[in-house]
PDB file of N, CA, C and O in Angstrom, chain B, residues numbered from 101:
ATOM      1  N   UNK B 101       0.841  -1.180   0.000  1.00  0.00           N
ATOM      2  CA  UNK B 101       0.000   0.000   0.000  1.00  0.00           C
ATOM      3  C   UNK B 101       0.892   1.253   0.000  1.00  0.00           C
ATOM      4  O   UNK B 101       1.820   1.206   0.809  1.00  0.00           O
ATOM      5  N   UNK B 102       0.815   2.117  -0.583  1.00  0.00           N
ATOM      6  CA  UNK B 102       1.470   3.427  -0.856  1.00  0.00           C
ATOM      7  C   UNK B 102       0.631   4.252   0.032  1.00  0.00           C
ATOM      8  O   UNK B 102      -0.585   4.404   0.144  1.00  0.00           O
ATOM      9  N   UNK B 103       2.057   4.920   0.850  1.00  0.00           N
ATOM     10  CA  UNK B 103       1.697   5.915   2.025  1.00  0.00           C
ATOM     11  C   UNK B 103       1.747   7.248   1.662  1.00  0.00           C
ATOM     12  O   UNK B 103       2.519   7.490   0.735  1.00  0.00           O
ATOM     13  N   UNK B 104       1.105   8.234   2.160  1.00  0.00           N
ATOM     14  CA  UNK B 104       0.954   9.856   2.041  1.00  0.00           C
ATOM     15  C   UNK B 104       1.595  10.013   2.454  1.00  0.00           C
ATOM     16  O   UNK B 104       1.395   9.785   3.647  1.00  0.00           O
ATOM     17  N   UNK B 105       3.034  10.532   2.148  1.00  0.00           N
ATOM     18  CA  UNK B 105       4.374  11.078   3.753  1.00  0.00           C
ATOM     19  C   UNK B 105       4.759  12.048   3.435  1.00  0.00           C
ATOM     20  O   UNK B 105       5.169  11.936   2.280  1.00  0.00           O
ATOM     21  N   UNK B 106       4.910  13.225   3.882  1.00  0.00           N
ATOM     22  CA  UNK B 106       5.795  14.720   3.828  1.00  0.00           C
ATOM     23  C   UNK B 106       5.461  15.156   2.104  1.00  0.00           C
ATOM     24  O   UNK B 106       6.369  15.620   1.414  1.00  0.00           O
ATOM     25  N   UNK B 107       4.446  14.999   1.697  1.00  0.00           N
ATOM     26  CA  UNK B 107       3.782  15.445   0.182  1.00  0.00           C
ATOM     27  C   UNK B 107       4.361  14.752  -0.607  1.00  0.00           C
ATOM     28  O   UNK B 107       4.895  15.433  -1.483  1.00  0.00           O
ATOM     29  N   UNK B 108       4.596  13.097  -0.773  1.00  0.00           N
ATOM     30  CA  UNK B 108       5.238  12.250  -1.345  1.00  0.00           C
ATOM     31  C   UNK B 108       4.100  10.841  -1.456  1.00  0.00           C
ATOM     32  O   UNK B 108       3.334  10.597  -0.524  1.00  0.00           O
ATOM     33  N   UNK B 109       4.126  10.214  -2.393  1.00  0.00           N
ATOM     34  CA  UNK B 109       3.729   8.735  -2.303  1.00  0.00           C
ATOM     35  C   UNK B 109       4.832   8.014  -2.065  1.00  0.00           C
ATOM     36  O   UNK B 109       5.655   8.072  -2.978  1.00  0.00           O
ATOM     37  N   UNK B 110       5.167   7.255  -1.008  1.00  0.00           N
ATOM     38  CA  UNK B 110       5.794   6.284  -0.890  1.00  0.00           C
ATOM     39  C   UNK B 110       5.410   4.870  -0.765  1.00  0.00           C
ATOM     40  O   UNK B 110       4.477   4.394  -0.118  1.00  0.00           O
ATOM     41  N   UNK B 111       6.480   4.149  -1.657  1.00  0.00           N
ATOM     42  CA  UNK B 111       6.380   2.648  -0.997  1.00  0.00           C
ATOM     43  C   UNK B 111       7.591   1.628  -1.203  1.00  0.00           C
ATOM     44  O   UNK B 111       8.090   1.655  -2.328  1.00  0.00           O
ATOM     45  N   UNK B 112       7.938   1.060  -0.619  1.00  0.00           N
ATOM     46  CA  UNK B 112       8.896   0.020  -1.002  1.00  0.00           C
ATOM     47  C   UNK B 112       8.437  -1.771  -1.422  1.00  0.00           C
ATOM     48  O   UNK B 112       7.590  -2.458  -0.852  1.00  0.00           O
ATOM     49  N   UNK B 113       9.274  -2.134  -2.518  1.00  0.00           N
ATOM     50  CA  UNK B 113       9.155  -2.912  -3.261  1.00  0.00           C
ATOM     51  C   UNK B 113      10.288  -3.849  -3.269  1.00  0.00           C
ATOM     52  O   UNK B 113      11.348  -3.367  -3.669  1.00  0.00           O
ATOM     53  N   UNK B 114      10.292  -5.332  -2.843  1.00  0.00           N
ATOM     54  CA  UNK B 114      10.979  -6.201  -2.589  1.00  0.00           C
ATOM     55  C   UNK B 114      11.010  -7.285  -3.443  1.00  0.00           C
ATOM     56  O   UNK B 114       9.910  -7.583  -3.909  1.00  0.00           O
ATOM     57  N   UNK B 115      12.083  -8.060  -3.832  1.00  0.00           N
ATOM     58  CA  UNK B 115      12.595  -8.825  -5.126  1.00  0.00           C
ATOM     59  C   UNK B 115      13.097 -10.022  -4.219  1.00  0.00           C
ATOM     60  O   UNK B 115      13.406  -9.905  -3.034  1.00  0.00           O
ATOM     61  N   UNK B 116      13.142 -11.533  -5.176  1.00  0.00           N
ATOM     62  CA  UNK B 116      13.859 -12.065  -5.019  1.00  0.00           C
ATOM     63  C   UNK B 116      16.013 -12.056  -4.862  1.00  0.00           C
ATOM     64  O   UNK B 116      16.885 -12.654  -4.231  1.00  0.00           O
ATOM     65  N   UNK B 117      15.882 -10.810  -6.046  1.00  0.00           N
ATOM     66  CA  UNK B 117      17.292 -10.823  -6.241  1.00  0.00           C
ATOM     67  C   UNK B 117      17.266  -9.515  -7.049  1.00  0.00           C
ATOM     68  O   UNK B 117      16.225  -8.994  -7.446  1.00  0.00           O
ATOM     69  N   UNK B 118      18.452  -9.050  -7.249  1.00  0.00           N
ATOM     70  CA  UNK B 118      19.084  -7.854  -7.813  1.00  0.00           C
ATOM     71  C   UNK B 118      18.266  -8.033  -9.449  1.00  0.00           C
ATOM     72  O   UNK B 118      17.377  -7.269  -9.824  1.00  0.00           O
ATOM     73  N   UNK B 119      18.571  -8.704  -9.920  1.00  0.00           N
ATOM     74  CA  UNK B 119      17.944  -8.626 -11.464  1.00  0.00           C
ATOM     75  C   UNK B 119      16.633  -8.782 -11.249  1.00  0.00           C
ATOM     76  O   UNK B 119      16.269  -8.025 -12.149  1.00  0.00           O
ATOM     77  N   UNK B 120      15.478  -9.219 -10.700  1.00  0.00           N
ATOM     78  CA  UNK B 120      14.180  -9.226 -10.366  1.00  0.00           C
ATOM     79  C   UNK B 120      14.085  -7.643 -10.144  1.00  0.00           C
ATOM     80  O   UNK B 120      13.342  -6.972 -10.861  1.00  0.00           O
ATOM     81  N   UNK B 121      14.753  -7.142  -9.265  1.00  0.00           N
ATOM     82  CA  UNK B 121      14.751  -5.918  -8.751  1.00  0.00           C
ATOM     83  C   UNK B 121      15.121  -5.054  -9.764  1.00  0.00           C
ATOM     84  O   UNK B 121      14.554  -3.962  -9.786  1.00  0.00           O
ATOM     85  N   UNK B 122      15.942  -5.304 -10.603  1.00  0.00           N
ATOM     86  CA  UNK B 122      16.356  -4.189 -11.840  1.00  0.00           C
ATOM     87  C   UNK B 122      15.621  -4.173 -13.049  1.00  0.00           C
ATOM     88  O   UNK B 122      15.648  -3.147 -13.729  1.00  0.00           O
ATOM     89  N   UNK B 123      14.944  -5.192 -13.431  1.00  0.00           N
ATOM     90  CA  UNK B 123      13.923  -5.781 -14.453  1.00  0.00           C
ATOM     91  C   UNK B 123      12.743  -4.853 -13.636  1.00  0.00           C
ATOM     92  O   UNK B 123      12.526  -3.932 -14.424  1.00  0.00           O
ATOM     93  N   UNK B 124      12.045  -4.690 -12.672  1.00  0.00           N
ATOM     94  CA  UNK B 124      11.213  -3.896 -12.285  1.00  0.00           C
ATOM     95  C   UNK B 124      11.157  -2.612 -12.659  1.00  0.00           C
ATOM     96  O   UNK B 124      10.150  -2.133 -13.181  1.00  0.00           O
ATOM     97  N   UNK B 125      12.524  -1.762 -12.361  1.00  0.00           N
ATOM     98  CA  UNK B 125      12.856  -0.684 -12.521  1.00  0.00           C
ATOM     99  C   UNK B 125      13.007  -0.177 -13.798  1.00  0.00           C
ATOM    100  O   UNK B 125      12.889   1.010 -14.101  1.00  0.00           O
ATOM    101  N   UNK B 126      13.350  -1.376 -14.773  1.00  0.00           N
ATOM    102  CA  UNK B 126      13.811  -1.080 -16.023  1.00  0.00           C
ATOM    103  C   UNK B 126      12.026  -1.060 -16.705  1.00  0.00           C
ATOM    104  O   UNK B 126      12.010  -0.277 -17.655  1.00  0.00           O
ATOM    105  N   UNK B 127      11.061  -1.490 -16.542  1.00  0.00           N
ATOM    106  CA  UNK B 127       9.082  -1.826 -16.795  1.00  0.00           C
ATOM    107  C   UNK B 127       8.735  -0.158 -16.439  1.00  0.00           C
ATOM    108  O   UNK B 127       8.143   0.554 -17.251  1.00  0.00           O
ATOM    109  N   UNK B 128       9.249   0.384 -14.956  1.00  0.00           N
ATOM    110  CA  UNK B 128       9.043   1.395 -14.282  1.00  0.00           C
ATOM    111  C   UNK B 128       9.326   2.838 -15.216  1.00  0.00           C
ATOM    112  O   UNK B 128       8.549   3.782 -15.360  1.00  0.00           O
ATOM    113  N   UNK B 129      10.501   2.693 -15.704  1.00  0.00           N
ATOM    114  CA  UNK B 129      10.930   3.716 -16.099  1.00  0.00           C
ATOM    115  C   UNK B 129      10.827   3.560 -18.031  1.00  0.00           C
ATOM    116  O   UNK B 129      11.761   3.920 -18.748  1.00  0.00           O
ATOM    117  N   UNK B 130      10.119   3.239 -18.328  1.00  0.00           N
ATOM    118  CA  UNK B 130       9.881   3.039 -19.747  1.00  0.00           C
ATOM    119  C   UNK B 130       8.714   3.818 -19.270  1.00  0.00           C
ATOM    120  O   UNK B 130       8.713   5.041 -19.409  1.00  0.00           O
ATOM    121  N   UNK B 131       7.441   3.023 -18.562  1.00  0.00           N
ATOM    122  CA  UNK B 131       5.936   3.719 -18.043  1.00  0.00           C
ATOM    123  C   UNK B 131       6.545   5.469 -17.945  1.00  0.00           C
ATOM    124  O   UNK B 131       6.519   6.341 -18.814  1.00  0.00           O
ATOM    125  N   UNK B 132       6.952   5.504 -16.843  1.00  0.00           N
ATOM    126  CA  UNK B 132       7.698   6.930 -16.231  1.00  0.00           C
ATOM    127  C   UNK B 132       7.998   7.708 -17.249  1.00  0.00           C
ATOM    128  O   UNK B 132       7.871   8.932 -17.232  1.00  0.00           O
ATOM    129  N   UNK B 133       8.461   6.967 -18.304  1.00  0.00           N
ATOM    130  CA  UNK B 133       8.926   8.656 -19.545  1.00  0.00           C
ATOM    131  C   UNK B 133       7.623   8.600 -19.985  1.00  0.00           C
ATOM    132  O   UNK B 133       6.785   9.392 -19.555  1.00  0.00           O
ATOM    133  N   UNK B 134       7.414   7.919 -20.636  1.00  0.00           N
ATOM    134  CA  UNK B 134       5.690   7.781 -21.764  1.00  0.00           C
ATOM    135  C   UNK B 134       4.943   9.050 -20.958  1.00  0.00           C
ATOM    136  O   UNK B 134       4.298   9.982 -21.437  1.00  0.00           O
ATOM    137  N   UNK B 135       5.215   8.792 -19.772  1.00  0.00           N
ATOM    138  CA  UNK B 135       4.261   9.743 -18.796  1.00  0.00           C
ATOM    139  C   UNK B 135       4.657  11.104 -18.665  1.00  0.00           C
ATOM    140  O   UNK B 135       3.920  11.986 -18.225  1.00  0.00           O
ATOM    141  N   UNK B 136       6.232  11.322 -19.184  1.00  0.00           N
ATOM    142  CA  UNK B 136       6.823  12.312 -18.505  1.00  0.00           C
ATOM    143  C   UNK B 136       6.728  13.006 -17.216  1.00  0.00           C
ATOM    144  O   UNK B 136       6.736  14.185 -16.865  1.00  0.00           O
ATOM    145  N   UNK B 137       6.624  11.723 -16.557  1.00  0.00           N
ATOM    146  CA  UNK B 137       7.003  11.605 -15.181  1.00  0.00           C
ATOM    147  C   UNK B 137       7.848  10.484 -14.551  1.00  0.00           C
ATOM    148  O   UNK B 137       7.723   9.301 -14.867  1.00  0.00           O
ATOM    149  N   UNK B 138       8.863  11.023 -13.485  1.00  0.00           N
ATOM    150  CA  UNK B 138       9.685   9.851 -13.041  1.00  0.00           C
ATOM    151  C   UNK B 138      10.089   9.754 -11.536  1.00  0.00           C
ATOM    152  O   UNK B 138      10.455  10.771 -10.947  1.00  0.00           O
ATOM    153  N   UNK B 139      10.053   9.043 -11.164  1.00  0.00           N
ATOM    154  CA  UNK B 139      10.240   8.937  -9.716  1.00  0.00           C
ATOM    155  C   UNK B 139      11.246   9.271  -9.077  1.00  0.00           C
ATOM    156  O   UNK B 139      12.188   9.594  -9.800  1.00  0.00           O
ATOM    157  N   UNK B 140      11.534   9.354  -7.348  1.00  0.00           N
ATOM    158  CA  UNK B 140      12.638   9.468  -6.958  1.00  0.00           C
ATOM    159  C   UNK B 140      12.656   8.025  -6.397  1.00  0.00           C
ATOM    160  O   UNK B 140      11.588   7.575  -5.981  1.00  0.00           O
ATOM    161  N   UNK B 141      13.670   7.328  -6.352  1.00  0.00           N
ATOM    162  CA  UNK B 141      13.828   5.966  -6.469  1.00  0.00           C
ATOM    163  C   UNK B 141      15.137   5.552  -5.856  1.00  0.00           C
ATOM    164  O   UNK B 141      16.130   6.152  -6.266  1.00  0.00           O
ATOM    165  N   UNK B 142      15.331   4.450  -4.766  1.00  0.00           N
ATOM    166  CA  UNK B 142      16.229   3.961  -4.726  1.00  0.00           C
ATOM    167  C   UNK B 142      16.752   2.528  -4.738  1.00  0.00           C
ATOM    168  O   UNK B 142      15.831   1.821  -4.330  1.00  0.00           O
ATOM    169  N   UNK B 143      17.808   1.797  -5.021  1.00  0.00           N
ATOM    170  CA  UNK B 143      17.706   0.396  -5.178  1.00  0.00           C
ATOM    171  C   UNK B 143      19.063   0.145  -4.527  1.00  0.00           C
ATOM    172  O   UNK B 143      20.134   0.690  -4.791  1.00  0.00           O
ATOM    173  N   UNK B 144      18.632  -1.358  -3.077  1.00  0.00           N
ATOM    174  CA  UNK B 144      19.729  -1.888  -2.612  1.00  0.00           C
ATOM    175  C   UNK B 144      19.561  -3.457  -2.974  1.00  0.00           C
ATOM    176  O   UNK B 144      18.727  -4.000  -2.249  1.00  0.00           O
ATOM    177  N   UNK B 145      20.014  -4.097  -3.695  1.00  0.00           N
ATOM    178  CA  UNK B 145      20.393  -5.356  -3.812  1.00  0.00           C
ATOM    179  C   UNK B 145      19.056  -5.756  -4.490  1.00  0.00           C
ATOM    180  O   UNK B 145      19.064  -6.049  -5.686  1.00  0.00           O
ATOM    181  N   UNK B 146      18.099  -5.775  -3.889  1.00  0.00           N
ATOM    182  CA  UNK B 146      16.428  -6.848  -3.996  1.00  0.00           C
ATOM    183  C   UNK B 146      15.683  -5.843  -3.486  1.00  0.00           C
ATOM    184  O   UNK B 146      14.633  -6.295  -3.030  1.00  0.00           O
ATOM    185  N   UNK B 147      15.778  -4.688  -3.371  1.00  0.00           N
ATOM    186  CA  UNK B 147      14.586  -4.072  -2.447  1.00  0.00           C
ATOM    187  C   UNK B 147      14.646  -2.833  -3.266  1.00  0.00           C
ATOM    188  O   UNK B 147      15.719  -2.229  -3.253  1.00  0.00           O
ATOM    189  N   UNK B 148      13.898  -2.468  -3.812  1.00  0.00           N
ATOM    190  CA  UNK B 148      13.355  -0.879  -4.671  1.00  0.00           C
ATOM    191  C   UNK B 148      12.400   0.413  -3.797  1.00  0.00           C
ATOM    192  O   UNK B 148      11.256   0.095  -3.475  1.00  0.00           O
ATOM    193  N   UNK B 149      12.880   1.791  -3.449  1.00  0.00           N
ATOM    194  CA  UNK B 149      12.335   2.583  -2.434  1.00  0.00           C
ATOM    195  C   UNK B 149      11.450   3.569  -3.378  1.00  0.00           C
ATOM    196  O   UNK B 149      12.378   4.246  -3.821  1.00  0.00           O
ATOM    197  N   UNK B 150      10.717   3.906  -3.758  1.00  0.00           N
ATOM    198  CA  UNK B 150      10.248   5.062  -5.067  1.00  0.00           C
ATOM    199  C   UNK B 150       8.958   5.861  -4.330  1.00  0.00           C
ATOM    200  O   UNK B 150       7.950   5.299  -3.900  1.00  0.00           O
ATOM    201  N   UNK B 151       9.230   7.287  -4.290  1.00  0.00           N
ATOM    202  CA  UNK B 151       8.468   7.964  -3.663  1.00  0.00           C
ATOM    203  C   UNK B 151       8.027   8.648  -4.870  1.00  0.00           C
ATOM    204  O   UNK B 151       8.664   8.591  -5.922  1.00  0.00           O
ATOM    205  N   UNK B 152       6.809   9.373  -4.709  1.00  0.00           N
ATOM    206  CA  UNK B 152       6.301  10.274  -5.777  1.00  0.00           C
ATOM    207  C   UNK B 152       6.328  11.298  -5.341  1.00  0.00           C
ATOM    208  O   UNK B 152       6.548  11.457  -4.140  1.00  0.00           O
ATOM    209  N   UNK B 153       6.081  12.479  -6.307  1.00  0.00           N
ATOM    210  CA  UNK B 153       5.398  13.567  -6.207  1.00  0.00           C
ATOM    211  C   UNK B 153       5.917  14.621  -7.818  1.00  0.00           C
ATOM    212  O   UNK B 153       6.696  14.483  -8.761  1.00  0.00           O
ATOM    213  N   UNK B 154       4.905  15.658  -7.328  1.00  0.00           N
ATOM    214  CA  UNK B 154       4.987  16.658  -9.064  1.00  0.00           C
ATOM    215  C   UNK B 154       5.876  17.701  -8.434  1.00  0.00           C
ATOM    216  O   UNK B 154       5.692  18.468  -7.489  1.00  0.00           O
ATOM    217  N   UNK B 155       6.984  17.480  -9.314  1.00  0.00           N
ATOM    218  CA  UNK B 155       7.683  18.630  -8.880  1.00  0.00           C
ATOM    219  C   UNK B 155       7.286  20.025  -9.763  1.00  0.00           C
ATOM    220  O   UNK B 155       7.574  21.157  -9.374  1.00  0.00           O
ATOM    221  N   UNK B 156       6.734  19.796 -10.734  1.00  0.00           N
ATOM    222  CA  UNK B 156       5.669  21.587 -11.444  1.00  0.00           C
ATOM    223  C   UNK B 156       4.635  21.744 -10.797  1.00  0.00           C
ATOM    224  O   UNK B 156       4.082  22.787 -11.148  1.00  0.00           O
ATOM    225  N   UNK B 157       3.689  20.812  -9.425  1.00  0.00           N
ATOM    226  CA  UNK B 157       2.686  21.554  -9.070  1.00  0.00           C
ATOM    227  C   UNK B 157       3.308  21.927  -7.589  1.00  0.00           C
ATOM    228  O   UNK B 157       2.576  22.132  -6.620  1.00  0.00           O
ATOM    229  N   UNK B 158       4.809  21.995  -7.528  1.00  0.00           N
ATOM    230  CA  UNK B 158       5.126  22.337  -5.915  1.00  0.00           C
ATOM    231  C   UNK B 158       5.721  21.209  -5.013  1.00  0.00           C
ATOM    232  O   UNK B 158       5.933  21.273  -3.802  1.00  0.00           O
ATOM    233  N   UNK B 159       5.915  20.307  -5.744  1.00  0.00           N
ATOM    234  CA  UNK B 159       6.287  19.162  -4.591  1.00  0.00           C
ATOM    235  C   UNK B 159       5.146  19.048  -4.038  1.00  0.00           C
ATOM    236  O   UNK B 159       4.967  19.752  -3.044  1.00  0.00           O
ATOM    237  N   UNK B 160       4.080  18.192  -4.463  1.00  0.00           N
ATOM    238  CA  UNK B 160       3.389  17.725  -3.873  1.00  0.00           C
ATOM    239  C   UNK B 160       2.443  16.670  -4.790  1.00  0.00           C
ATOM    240  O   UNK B 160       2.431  16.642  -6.021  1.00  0.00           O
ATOM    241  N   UNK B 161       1.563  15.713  -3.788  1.00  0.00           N
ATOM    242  CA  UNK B 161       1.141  14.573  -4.812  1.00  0.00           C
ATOM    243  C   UNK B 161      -0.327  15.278  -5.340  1.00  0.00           C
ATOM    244  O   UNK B 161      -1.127  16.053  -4.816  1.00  0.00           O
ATOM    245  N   UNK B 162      -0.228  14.471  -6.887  1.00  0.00           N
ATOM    246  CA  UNK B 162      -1.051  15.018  -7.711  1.00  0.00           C
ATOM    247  C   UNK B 162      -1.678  13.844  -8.444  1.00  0.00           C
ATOM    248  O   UNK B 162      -0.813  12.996  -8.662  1.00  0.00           O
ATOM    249  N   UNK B 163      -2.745  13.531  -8.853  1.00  0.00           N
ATOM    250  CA  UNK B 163      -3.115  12.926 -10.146  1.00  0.00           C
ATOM    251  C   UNK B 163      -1.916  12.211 -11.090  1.00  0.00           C
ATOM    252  O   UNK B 163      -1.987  11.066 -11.536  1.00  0.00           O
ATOM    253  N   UNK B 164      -0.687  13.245 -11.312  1.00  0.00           N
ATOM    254  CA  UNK B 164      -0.021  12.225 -12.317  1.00  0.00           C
ATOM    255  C   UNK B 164       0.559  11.419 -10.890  1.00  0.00           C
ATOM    256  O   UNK B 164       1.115  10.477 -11.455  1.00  0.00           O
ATOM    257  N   UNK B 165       0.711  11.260  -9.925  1.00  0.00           N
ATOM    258  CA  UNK B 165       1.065  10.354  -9.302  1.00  0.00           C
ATOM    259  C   UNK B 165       0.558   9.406  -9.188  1.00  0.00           C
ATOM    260  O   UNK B 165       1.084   8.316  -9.412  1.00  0.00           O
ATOM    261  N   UNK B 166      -1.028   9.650  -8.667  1.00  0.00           N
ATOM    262  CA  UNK B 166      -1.370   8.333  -8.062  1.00  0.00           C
ATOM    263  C   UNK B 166      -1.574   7.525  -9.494  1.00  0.00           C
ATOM    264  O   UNK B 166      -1.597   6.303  -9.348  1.00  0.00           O
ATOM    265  N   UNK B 167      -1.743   8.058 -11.013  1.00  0.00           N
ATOM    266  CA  UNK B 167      -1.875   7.106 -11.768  1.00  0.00           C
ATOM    267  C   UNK B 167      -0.551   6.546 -12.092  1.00  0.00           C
ATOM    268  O   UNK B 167      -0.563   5.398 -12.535  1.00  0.00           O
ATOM    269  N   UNK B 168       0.637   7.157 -11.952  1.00  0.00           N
ATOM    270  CA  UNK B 168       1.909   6.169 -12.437  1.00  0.00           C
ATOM    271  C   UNK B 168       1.723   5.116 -11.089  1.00  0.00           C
ATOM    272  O   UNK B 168       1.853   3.921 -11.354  1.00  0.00           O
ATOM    273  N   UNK B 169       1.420   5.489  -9.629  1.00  0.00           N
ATOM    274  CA  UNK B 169       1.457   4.297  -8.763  1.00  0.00           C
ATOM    275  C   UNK B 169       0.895   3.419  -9.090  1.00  0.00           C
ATOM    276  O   UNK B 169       1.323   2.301  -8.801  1.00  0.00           O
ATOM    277  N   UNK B 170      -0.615   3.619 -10.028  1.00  0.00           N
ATOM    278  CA  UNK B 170      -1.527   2.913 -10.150  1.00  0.00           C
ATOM    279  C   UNK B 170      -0.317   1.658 -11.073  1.00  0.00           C
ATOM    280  O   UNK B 170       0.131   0.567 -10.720  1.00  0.00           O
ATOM    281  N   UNK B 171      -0.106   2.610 -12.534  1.00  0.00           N
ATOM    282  CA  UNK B 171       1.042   1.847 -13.277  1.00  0.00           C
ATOM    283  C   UNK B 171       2.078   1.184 -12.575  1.00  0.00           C
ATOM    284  O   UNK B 171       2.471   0.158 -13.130  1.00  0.00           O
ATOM    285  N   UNK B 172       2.777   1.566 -11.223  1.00  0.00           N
ATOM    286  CA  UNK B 172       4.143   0.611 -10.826  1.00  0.00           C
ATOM    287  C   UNK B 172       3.146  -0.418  -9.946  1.00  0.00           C
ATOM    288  O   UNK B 172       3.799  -1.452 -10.089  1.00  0.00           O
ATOM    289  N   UNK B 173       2.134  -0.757  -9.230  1.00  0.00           N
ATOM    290  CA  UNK B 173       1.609  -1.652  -8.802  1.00  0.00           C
ATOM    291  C   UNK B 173       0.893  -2.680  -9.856  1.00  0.00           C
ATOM    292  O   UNK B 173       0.738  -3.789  -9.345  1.00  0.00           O
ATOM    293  N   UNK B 174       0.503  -2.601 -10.968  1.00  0.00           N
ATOM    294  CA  UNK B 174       0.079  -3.469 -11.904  1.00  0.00           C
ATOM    295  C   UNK B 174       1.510  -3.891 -12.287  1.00  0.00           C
ATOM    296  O   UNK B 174       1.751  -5.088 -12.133  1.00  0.00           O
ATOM    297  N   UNK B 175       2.443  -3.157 -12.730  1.00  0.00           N
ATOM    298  CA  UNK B 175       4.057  -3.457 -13.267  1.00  0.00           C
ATOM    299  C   UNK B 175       4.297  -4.914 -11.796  1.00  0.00           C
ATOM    300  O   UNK B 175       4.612  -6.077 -12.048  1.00  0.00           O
ATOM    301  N   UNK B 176       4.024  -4.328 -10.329  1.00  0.00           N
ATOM    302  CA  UNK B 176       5.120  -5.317  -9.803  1.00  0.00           C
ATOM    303  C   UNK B 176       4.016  -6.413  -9.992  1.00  0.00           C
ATOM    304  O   UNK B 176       4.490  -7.527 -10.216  1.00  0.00           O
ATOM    305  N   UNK B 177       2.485  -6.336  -9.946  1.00  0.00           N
ATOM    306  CA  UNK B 177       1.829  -7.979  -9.789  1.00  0.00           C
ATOM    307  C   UNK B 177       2.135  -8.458 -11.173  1.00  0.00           C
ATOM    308  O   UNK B 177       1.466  -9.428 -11.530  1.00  0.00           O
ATOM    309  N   UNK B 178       2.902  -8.040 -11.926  1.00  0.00           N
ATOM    310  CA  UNK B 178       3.438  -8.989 -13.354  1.00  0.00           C
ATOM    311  C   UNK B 178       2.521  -8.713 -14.592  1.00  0.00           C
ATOM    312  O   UNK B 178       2.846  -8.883 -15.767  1.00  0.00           O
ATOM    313  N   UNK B 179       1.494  -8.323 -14.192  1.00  0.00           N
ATOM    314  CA  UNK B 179       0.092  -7.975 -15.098  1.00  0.00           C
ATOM    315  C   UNK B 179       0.516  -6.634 -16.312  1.00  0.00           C
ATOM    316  O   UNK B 179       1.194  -5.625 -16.120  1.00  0.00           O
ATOM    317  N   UNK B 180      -0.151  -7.086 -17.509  1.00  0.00           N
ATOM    318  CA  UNK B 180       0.218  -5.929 -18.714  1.00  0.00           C
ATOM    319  C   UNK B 180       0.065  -4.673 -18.144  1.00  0.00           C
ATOM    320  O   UNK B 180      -0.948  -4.304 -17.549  1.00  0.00           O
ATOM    321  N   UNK B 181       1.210  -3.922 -18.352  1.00  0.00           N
ATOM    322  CA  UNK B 181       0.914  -2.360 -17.867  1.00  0.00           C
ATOM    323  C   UNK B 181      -0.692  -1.471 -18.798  1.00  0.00           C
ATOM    324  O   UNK B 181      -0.882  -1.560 -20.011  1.00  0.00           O
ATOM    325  N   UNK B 182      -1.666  -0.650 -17.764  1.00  0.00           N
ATOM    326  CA  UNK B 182      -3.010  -0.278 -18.833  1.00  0.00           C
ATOM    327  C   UNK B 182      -2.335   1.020 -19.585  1.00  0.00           C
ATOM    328  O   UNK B 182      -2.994   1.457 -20.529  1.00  0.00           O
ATOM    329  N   UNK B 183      -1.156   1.658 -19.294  1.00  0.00           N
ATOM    330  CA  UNK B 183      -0.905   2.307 -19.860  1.00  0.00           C
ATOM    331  C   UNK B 183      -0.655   2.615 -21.459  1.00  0.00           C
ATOM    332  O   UNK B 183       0.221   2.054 -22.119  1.00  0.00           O
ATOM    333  N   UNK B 184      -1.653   3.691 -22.018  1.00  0.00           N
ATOM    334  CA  UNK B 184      -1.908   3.599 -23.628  1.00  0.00           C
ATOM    335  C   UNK B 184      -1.549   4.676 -24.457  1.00  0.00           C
ATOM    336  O   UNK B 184      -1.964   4.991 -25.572  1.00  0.00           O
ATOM    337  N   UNK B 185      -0.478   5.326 -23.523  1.00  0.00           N
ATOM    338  CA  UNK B 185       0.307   6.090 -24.304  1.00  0.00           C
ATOM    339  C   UNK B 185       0.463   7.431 -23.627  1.00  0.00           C
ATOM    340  O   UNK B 185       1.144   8.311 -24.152  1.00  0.00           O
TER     341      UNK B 185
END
């Protein structure tokens, strides 16, 4: 579940292994440009950290957020991204 924190969506995302974990990121950030939006994101070994927010409406969460979350939570259950351009 993605948390409301300090005008951010956060959530962290856990892998079997480093390439599970980079194969995620690599689904993530294809979605993320299409959108021209991209996360702040971090990756240790198997575990992926990606917070949101719009940095043109102020640092704070907006619509294009919660729909790319919508996009990185369909991305991690393995399911076709609905994103259509």
């Amino acid at each position: 579940m993605w948390k409301d924190e300090n005008n951010q969506l956060k959530k962290n995302f856990k892998f079997s292994n480093f390439i599970e974990a980079f194969g995620f990121m690599t689904k993530v950030a294809l979605i993320a440009e299409k959108m021209n939006h991209h996360p702040y994101w971090s990756n240790i070994y198997n575990e992926v950290e990606i917070a949101l927010s719009t940095h043109d409406a102020g640092d704070i969460v907006t619509d294009k957020d919660l729909k790319l979350a919508k996009e990185i939570d369909t991305i991690f259950k393995g399911k076709t991204s609905i994103f259509k351009g």
